[in-house]
C-alpha positions, 0 to 999 in steps of 0.5 A: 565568570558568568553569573546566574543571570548571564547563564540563562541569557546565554542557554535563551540566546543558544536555544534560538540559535538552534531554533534560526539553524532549523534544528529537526525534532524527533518523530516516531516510526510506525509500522503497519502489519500490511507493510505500510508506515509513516513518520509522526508523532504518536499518542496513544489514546485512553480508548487503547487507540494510537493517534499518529500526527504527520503532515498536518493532519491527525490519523487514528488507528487500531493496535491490532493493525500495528506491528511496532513504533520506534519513538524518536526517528525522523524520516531519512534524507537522502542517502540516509537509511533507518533500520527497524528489525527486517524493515529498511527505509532508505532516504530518497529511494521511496519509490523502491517501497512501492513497486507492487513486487511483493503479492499474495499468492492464493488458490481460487476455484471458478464456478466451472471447477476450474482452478486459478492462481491468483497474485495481488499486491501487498495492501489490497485483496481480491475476494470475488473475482470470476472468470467466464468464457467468451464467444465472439460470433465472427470467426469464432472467436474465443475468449474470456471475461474477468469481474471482480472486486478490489479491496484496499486493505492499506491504511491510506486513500488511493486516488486515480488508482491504475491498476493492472491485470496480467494474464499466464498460461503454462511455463509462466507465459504472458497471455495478455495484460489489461488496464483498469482504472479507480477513481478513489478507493479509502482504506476498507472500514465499517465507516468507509467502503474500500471496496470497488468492482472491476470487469475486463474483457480478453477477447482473444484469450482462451478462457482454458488456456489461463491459469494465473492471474496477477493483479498489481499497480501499474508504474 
């Protein structure tokens, strides 16, 4: 039978074993209101503000830009899969999470009156953006100007951000796409401005003739 001494040795020995086996510590799951979410540790400072640690790094945020926090959850291998209410990580299919499919759809009225439906992707927002006709002089050519300004309304930093335009007309048919490109854009505070302008230019597209436009990141 051990005695009290032995015991302890045999809990230090078994303790280093699980540290030599690569035993995992918990971390906590964040969800953001703009679907964003990461994995960390998490503190919740006096100031009401939730500190999250991941990646070598220490990230402060808000509570009005969280929507929940599930302690003790480590990110899921691959083939695993953690469940929070309607959120679903499935490990190794991070990608699945960023395909832009989901957008916000919004009604804009150009200067002309003319009326636009506008689709941006999740974690971004587009306030101003205008649409003008264009004249080409050689064979009288028509088309249309697009200027705007992108937003980043995610709670990460985007660097060498391609974004791109699709253009429809009626029955959701596909004028013409375009591509832009954003060197760096950080998330949108009153310490930092995540805000960039954009312009493309459709030289065979009729300005009528477009009814829809839709803005996401191209894969």
């Amino acid at each position: 039978m051990l005695n009290g001494k032995a015991f302890v040795c045999s809990f230090i020995f078994l303790w280093m074993g699980w540290l030599a086996m690569g035993y995992e510590s918990q971390a906590d799951l964040v969800l953001f209101h703009n679907g964003d979410y990461c994995y960390g540790k998490v503190r919740e400072l006096s100031d009401g503000r939730i500190q999250v640690e991941a990646n070598d790094s220490v990230k402060q945020y808000k509570k009005s830009q969280i929507s929940n926090i599930e302690y003790g959850l480590n990110e899921p291998k691959n083939g695993e899969t953690v469940s929070m209410g309607d959120f679903t990580h499935v490990g190794g299919a991070s990608i699945l999470s960023v395909t832009g499919e989901d957008v916000q759809r919004s009604e804009v009225e150009m200067i002309s009156g003319k009326n636009l439906t506008l689709e941006v992707e999740n974690g971004f927002g587009i306030p101003v953006i205008h649409i003008f006709p264009t004249r080409l002089p050689f064979y009288n050519r028509k088309g249309c100007f697009v200027a705007g300004i992108l937003v980043n309304s995610s709670t990460r930093t985007w660097s060498s951000l391609e974004m791109r335009a699709h253009l429809y007309g009626g029955k959701n048919r596909v004028l013409a796409s375009k591509d832009f490109y954003i060197f760096k854009i950080p998330p949108d505070a009153p310490q930092s401005s995540g805000r960039r302008k954009f312009e493309l230019n459709f030289p065979d597209i009729d300005y009528q003739s477009v009814n829809r436009m839709r803005i996401v990141r191209k894969f």
